[in-house]
N, C-alpha and C positions, 0 to 999 in steps of 0.2 A: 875472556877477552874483553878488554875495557870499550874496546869502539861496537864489538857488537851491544852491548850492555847498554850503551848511547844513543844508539839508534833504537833498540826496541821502546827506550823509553820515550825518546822525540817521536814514535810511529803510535803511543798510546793514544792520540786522541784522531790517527790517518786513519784510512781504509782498509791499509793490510798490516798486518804484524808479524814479522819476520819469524818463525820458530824451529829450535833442534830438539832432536828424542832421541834417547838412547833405543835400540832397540835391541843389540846383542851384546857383548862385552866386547867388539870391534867394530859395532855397525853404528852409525849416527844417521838418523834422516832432518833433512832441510828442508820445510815446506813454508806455504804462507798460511796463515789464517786471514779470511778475510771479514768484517765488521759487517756487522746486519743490527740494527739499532744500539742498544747497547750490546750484546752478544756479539760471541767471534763464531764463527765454523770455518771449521776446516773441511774448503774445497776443494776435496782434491780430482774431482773431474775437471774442473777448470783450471788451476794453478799446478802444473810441474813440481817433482818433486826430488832430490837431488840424495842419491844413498853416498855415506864419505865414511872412511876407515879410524877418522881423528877428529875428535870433536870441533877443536880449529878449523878446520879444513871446511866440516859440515856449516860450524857458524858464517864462514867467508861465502861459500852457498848459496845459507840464508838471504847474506843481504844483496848477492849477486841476482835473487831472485825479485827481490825485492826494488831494487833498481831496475830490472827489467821489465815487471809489472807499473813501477808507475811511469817508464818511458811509453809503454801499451794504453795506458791510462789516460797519457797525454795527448796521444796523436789520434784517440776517437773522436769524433767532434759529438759536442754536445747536442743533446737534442731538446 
């Protein structure tokens, strides 16, 4: 999918980065990883994680998760 392909690259130098895995020959998982200096980890006690039947499907996920985390990101105030 071209727009996810887009955005993971525009989210290279953000906080989180959108990511799919296969995990069965039906199963797709949508999670975030999120940036700790240069390193990513994947947090998945903090960031939700979205199981989809179609790799498509799981990419749209991704970036729904990902639009929901930095609207989350926005409305904290800084301290």
């Amino acid at each position: 999918m071209k727009h996810f392909a887009k955005s993971v690259e525009q989210q290279q130098s953000g906080l989180f980065m959108p990511r799919v895995t296969k995990l069965d020959k039906h199963k797709f998982v949508a999670y975030l990883d999120t940036r700790i200096d240069h390193l990513w980890s994947m947090d998945l006690q903090g960031q939700p994680v979205r199981i989809c039947k179609k790799r498509k499907s799981a990419e749209k996920a991704a970036l729904a998760l990902l639009a929901e985390a930095m609207r989350q990101r926005q409305a904290q105030p800084s301290a």
